[in-house]
C-alpha positions in Angstrom: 7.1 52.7 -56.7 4.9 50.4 -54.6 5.7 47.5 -52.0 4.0 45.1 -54.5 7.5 45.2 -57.2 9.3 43.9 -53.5 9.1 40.0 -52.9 9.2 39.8 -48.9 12.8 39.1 -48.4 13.5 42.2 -50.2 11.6 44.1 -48.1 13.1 42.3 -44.9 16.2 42.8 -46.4 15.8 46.9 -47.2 14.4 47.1 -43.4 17.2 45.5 -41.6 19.8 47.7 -43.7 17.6 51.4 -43.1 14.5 50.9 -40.0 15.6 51.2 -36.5 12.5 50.2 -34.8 10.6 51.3 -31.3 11.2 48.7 -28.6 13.0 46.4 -30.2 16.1 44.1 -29.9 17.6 45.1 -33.2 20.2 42.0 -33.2 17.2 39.9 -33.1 15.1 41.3 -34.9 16.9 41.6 -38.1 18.5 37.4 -37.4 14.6 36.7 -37.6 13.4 39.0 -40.3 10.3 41.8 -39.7 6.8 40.6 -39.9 5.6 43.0 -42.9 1.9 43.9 -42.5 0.7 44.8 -46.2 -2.9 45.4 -45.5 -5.7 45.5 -43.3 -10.1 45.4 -43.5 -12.0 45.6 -40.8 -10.6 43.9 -37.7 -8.1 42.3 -39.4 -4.5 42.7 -40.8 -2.3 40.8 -43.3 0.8 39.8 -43.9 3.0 39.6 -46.5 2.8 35.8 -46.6 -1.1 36.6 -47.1 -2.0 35.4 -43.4 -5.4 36.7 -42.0 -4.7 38.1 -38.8 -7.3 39.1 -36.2 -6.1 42.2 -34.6 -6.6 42.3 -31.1 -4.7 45.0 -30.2 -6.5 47.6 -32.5 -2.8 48.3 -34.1 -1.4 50.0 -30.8 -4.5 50.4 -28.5 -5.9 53.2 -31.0 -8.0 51.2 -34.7 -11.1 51.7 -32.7 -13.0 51.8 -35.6 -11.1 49.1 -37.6 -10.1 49.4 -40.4 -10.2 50.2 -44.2 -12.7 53.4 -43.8 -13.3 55.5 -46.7 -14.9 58.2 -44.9 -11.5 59.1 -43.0 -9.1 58.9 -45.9 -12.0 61.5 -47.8 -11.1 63.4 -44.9 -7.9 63.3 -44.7 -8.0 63.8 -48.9 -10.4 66.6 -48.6 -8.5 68.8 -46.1 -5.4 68.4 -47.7 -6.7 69.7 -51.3 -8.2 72.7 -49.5 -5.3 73.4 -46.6 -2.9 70.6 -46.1 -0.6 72.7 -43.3 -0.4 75.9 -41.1 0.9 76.1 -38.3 -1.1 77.7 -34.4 1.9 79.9 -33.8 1.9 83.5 -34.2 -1.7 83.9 -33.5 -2.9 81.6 -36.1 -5.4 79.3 -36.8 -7.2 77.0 -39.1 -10.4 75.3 -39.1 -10.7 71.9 -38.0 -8.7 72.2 -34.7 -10.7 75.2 -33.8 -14.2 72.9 -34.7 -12.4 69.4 -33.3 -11.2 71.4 -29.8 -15.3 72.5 -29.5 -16.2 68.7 -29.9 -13.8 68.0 -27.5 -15.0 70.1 -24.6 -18.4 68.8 -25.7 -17.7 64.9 -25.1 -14.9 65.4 -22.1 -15.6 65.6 -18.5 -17.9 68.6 -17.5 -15.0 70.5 -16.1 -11.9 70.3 -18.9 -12.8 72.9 -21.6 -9.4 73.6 -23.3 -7.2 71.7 -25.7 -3.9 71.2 -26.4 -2.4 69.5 -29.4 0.3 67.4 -30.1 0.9 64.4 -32.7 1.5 61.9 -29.6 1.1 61.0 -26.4 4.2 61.5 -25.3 4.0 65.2 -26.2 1.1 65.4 -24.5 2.5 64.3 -21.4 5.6 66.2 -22.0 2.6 69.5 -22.6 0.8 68.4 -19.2 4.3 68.4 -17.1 5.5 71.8 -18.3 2.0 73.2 -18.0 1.2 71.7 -14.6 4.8 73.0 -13.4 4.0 76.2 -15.3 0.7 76.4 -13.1 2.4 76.6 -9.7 5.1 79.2 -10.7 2.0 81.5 -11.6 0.6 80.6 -8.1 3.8 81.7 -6.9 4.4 78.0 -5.6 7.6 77.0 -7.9 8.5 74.7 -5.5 5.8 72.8 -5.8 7.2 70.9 -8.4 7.3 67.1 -7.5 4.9 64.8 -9.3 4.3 61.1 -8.0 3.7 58.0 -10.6 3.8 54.6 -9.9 6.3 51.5 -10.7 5.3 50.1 -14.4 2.9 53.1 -15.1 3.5 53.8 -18.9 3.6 58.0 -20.0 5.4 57.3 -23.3 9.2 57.4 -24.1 10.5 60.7 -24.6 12.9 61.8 -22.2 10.0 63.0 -19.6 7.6 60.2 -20.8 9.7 57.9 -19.8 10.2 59.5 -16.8 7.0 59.7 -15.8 6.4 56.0 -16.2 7.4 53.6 -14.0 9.3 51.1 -16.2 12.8 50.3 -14.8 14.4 49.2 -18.4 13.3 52.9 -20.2 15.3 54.1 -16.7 18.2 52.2 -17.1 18.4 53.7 -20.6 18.1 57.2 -20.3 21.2 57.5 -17.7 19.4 60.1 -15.4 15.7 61.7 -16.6 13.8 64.5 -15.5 14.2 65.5 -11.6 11.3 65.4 -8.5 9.9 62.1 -9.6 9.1 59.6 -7.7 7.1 56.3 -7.8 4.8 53.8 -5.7 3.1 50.7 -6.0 0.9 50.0 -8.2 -3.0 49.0 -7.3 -2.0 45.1 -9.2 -3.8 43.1 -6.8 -3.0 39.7 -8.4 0.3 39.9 -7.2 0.7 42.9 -4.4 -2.3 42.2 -2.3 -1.4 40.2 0.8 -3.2 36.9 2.2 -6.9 37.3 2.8 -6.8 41.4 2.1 -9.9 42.0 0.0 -9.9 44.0 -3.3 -11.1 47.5 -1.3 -8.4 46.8 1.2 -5.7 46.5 -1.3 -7.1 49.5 -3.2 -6.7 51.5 0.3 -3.6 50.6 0.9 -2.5 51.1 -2.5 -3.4 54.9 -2.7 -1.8 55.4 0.9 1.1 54.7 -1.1 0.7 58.0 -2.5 -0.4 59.8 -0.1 2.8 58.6 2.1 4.9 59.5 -0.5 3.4 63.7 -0.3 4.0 63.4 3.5 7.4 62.3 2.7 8.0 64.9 0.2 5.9 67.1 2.0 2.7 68.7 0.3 4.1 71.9 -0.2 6.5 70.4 -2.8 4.1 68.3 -4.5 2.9 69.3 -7.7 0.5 66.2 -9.2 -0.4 62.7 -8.8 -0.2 61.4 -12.5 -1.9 58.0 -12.9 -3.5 55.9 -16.2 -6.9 54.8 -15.2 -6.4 51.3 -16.0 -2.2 50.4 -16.6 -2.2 49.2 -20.1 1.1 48.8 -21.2 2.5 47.9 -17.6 -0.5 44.9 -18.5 -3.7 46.4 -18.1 -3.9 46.4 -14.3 -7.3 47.4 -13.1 -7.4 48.9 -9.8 -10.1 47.7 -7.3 -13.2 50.3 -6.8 -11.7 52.1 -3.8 -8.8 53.1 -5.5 -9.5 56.1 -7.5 -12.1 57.8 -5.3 -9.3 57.4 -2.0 -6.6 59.1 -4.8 -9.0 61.8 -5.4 -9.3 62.3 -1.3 -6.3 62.6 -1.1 -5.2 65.1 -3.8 -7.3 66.8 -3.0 -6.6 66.9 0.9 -3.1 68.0 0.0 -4.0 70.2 -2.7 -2.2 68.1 -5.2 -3.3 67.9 -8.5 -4.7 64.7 -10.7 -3.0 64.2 -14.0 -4.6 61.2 -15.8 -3.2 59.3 -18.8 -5.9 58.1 -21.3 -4.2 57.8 -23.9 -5.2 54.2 -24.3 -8.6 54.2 -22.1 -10.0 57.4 -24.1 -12.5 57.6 -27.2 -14.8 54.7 -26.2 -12.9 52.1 -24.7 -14.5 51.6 -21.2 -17.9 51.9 -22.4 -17.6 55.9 -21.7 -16.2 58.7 -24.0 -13.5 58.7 -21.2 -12.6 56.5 -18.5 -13.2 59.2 -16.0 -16.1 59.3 -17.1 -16.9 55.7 -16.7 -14.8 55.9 -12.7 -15.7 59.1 -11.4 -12.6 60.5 -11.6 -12.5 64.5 -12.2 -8.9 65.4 -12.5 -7.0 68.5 -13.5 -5.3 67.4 -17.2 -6.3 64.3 -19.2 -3.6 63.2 -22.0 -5.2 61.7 -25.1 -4.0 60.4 -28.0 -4.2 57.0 -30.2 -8.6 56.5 -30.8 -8.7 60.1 -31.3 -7.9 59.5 -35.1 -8.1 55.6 -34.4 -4.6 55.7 -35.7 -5.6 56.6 -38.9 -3.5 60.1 -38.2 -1.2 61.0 -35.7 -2.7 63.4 -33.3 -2.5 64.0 -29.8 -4.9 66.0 -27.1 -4.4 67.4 -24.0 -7.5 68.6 -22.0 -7.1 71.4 -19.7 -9.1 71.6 -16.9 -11.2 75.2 -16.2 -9.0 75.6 -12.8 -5.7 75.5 -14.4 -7.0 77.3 -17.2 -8.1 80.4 -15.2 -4.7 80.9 -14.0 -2.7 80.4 -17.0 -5.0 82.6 -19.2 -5.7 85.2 -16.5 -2.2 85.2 -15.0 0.2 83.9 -17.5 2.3 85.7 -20.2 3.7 83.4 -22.8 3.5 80.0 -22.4 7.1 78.6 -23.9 5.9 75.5 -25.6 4.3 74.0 -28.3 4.9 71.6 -31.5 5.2 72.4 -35.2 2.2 70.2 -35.7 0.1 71.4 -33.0 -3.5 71.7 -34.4 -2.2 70.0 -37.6 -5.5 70.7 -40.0 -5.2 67.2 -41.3 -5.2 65.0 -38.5 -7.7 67.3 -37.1 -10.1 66.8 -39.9 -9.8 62.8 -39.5 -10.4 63.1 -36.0 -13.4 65.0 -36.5 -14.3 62.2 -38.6 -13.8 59.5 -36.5 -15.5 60.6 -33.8 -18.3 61.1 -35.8 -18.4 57.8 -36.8 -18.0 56.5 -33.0 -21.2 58.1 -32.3 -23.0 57.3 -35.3 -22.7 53.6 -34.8 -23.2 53.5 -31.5 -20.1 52.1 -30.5 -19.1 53.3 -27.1 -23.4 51.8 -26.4 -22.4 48.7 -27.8 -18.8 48.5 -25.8 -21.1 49.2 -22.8 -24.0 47.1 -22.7 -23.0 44.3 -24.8 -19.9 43.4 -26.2 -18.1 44.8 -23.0 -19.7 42.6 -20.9 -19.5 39.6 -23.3 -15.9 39.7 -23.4 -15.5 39.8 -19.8 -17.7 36.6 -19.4 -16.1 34.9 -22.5 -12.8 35.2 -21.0 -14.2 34.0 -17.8 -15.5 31.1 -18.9 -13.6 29.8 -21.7 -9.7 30.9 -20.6 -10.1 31.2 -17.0 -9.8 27.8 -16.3 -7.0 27.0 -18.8 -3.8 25.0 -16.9 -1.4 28.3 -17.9 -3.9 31.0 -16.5 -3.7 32.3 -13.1 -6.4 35.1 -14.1 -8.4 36.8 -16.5 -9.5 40.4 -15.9 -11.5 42.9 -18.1 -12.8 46.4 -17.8 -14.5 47.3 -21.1 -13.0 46.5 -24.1 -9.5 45.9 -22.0 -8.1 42.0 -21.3 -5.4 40.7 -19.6 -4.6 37.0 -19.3 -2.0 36.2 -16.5 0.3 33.2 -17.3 1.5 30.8 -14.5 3.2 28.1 -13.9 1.2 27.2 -10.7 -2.5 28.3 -10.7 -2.8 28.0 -6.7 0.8 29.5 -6.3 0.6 31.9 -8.9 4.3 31.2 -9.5 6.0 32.1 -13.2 7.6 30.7 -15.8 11.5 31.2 -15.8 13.1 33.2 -17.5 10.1 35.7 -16.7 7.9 36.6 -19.4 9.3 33.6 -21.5 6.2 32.1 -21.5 4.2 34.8 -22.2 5.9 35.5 -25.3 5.5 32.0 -26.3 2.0 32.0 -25.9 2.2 35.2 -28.2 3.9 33.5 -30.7 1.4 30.4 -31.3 -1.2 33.2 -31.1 0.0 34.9 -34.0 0.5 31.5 -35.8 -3.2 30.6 -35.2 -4.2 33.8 -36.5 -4.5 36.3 -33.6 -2.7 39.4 -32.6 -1.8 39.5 -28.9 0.6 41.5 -27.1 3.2 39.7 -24.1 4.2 42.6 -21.5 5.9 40.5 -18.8 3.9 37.2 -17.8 0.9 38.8 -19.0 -1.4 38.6 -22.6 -2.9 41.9 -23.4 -6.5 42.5 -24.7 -7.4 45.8 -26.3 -10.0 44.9 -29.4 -11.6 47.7 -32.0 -14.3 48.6 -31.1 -16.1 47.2 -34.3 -15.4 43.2 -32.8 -18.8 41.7 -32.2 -19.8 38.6 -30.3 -18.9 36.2 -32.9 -15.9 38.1 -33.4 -14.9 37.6 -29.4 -15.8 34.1 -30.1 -13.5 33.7 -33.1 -10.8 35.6 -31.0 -11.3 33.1 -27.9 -10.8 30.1 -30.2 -7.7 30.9 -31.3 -6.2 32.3 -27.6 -7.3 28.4 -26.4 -5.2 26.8 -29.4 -2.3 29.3 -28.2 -2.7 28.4 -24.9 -2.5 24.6 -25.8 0.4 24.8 -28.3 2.4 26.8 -25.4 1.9 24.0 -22.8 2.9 21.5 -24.8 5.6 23.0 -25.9 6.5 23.6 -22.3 5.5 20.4 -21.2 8.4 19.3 -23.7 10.9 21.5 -22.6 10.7 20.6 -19.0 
């Protein structure tokens, strides 16, 4: 049985009666009728109506190397012939996670030389919680148990992803989440720096935030600092240079640890292997997940740094954790795959020195100056458009976000994926988009950008 005996409003129809979706209004959703993507080549997707779509959101942050690749579904085809499960319990293993966790520590920051796997980033924060927590106890500090995040950070949605993160809706929801959390600002300069305070001012003041927040809680009760290096899904908020090396300061002043969240900045996407590479950050546990298969798999990784690891394998008896498809052979295999082909064609280079830097002036100089956009902002291959109703104000669009998701809208109609979190348009390309492929992209954000203001124009 395949989708192609199903006209679309059949397969609308079979949806709405069986799919709950992620994040989604399902009232809404199922009055309006899904958008079915049937297939996808390259950097782009398409519909069921046969619309070419140009997919600037790499499916969910992770197609970095579009898509459509042979040589990942031989992988995937290969490994399963010859092994397609066993479990890492019971002191097993197979193959490609043993191979896949030694490229890891090969490509990761100098000091993180352990892995551990999970089929999402949301396990894998879940994974760094209990093992930082785990940590402490084996210090004989379980006290030390509080970890700070900030408001709109994004750690996933399980129960303790979501209560990492900073988003106030996924709070409301859960009705009371995981204890000793706490949050601060966030380094957003467009809209939290005050009059006149320059960008290393803000990012000052924005990590004393945290560090107020340890005196307030008092050090010896503070377990981590979890941050993403860029805020992606809270709409890729890029924190000014003196942000990350005054966090480091100060974790380290306190003896607080750094947990970092690349799950959306790892595998290429700042023009490093790892955007801790690419900001001098050295923390204690990196989460990764999404470009580690570029989607193409789910499969998680959580990097352990060599401090935490001493204690837990010198120290620690059995660690009380893990998934059923920890390691699994499969996604391990595609992942090897993948990251082969990363380096063979030169991607991260090219993200680096050239198409990085060509988005970032594109953006500049073609949406910048647009009537709806108060600012453009890149770091790699990472966008964010901010929509306003007032350039020199900055003031929004009411109901907030409303515009936003109109913009969205006309994108997708002109042939362009882009995501809407809040007043702003989110950016996070394969890594396969060239320059005419930016240029093709910009295009179709200006006739977005134009259809929206009309339309608002008209419903003023």
């Amino acid at each position: 049985m395949t989708y192609q005996n199903y006209s679309l409003a059949q397969l609308q129809q079979i949806d709405a009666a069986h799919h709950l979706h992620p994040f989604t209004d399902h009232k809404d959703l199922r009055d309006a009728g899904s958008r079915v993507i049937t297939h996808a080549k390259g950097p782009f997707i398409y519909d069921a109506s046969g619309n070419e779509i140009l997919d600037g959101m790499a499916g969910l942050w992770c197609v970095a190397i579009g898509y459509g690749r042979d040589e990942l579904a031989e992988a995937a085809y290969a490994q399963m012939k010859e092994l397609p499960y066993y479990n890492s319990f019971f002191r097993c293993s197979t193959p490609t996670p043993i191979l896949l966790s030694q490229k890891l520590a090969e490509i990761a920051p100098s000091n993180m030389n352990q892995v551990f796997y999970g089929s999402s980033g949301s396990e894998a924060n879940d994974t760094a919680l209990r093992l930082v927590r785990w940590y402490w106890m084996l210090e004989g500090k379980p006290q030390k148990n509080r970890v700070i995040s900030r408001h709109m950070a994004y750690h996933g949605s399980t129960i303790t992803g979501a209560s990492l993160g900073g988003m106030q809706g996924m709070h409301d929801q859960l009705g009371g989440g995981v204890p000793n959390i706490a949050h601060v600002m966030m380094p957003y300069a467009y809209e939290l720096a005050h009059p006149g305070e320059s960008d290393h001012d803000f990012g000052l003041r924005a990590a004393k935030a945290v560090e107020d927040e340890i005196l307030r809680a008092g050090p010896e009760n503070v377990a981590a600092f979890i941050g993403e290096p860029v805020q992606g899904a809270g709409g890729v908020k890029i924190p000014p240079a003196s942000y990350w090396p005054e966090i480091q300061r100060i974790c380290r002043k306190y003896d607080v640890l750094l947990m970092l969240d690349e799950v959306i900045t790892g595998y290429g996407r700042t023009g490093d292997w790892f955007a801790a590479q690419s900001m001098g950050i050295e923390a204690d546990t990196i989460t990764t997940a999404k470009a580690l298969t570029s989607g193409y798999q789910p499969l998680s990784a959580l990097f352990v740094s060599d401090r935490l690891a001493a204690t837990i394998v010198g120290k620690g008896g059995e660690f009380y954790h893990g998934y059923t498809y920890s390691g699994h052979p499969v996604a391990c295999a595609v992942a090897l795959k993948n990251l082969e082909i990363i380096e063979r064609e030169g991607m991260i280079e090219r993200v680096r020195d050239e198409t990085g830097p060509y988005l970032a002036k594109s953006l500049k100089e073609r949406i910048e100056g647009h009537d709806l956009v108060g600012e453009v902002r890149t770091f790699g291959f990472l966008g964010a458009i901010e929509i306003v109703k007032d350039k020199a104000t900055r003031r929004r669009f009411q109901p907030a976000g409303s515009a936003a998701v109109l913009v969205r809208d006309h994108a997708i109609a002109n042939g362009m994926m882009l995501r809407a979190t809040g007043d702003t348009m989110i950016l996070s390309p394969p890594l396969i988009w060239t320059k005419d492929t930016i240029d093709m992209a910009c295009d179709r954000i200006v006739k977005a950008l134009d259809a929206a203001k009309e339309d608002l124009r008209n419903a003023a």
